[in-house]
C-alpha positions, 0 to 999 in steps of 0.5 A: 500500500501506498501512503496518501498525504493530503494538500492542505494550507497551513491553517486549513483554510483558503482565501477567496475573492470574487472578481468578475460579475455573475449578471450574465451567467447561468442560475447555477454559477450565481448559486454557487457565488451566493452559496460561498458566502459571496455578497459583493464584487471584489470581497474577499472571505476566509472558507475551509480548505475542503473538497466541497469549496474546492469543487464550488470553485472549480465550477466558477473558476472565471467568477472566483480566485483563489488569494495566497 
């Protein structure tokens, strides 16, 4: 067997900044823009590193960046 680590940040968490507008966008982008937490442009917000958000913002990556 092979052992598996984990990627994780330091603290666990990941920073995330909304960068461009969801006016034009599928329902389901502006769902998971609002269920990050998201409330206006260019906020920045603090969320878990797991693989939950990771795959929320992987399906609107042209919306949301990640902020090392």
């Amino acid at each position: 067997m092979v052992a598996r680590t984990s990627k994780q940040t330091g603290s666990g968490t990941i920073h995330l900044k909304w960068v461009r507008s969801a006016i034009c966008t599928p329902v389901k982008h502006k769902r998971v823009v609002k269920g990050l937490g998201f409330t206006r442009l260019n906020q920045v917000i603090e969320r878990p590193d797991t693989a939950a958000i990771r795959g929320m913002v992987k399906k609107v990556p042209h919306l949301v960046e990640i902020v090392e």
